[in-house]
C-alpha positions in Angstrom: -53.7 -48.7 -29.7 -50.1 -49.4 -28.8 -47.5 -47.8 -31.2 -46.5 -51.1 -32.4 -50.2 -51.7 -33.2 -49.7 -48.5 -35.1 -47.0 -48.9 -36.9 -48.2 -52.5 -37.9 -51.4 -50.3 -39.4 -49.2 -47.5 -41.3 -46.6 -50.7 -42.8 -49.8 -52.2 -44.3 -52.2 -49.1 -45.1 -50.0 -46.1 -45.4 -46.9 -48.2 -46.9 -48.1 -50.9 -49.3 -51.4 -49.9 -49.6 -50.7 -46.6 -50.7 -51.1 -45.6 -54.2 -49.8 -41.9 -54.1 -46.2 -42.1 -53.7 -45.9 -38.6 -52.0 -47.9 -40.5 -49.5 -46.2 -43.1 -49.0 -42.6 -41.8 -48.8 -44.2 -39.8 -46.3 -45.1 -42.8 -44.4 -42.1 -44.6 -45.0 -40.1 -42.2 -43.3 -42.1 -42.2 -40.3 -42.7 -45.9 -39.9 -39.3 -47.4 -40.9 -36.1 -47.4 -39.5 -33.4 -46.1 -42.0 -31.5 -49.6 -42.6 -35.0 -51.5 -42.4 -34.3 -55.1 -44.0 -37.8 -56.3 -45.7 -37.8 -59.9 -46.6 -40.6 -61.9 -48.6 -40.5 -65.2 -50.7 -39.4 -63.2 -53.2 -36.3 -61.5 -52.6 -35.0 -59.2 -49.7 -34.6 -55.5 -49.7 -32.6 -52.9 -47.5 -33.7 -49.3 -46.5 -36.2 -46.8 -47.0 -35.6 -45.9 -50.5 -35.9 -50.0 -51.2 -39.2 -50.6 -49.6 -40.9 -47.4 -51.2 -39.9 -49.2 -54.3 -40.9 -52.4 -53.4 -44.8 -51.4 -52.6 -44.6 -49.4 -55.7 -43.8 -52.2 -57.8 -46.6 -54.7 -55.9 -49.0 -52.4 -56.5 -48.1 -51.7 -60.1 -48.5 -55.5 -60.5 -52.0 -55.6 -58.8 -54.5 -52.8 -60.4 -57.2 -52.3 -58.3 -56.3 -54.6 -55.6 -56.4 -53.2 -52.1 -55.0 -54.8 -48.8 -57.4 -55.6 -46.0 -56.5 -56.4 -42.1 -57.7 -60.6 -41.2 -57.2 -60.2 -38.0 -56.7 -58.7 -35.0 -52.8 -57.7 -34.2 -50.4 -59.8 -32.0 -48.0 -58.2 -30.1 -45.1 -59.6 -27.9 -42.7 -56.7 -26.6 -41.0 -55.8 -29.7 -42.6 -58.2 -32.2 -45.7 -57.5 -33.9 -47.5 -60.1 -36.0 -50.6 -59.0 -38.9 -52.2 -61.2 -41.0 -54.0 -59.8 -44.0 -55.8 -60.1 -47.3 -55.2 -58.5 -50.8 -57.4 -58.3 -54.0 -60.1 -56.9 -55.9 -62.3 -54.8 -53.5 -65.0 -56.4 -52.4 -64.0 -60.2 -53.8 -62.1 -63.0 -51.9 -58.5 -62.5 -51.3 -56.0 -63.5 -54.3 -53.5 -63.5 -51.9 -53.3 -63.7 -48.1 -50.5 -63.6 -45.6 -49.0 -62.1 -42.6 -46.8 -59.3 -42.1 -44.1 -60.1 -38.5 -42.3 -56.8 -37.7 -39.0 -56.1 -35.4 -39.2 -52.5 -33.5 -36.3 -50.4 -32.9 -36.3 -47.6 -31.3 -40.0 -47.0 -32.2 -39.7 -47.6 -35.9 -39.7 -51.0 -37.6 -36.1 -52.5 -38.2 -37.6 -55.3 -39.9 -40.3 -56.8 -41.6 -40.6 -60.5 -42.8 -43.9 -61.6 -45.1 -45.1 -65.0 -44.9 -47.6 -66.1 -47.9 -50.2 -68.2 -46.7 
């Protein structure tokens, strides 16, 4: 598995998958760059401290709901595409999208999430 490939994993498992949130900062500090920009339908947010936040609130929003990979992972030299489910475990997707991430120096820089 390339490091892209991993760090495409850790965004969607470790990151906004994770419930803990010792956990997670963890992972946020090893996946992200420091100025990552994170930008969804929603709104966009800038830096570590921001994206922790971010998955926190998602998965505040979303008991019970888990994220699941629907698809294998697309890479093009620094670019990393990952499309992916989220709901109830075990039930059809509520939602379902794609994560595109920007490497930098071996860390994502930034992250753009597409609904679908």
């Amino acid at each position: 598995m390339s490091e892209i490939e991993s760090l495409m994993k850790a965004n969607l498992h470790e990151v906004f998958g994770e419930r803990d949130p010792r956990r997670r900062a963890a992972a946020v500090e090893r996946t992200y760059a420091e100025g990552v920009v994170f930008a969804d339908p929603e709104e966009v947010v800038v830096g570590r401290e921001a994206i922790h936040a971010k998955a926190q609130r998602l998965l505040d929003e979303a008991p019970g709901f888990v994220f699941s990979e629907a698809g294998p992972i697309h890479v093009n030299h620094d670019l990393g595409v990952l499309a992916w489910n989220f709901g109830p475990e075990g039930q059809p997707p509520a939602v379902r999208g794609m994560d595109i991430c920007l490497m930098e120096n071996g860390l994502i820089a930034k992250v753009y999430t597409i609904l679908t």
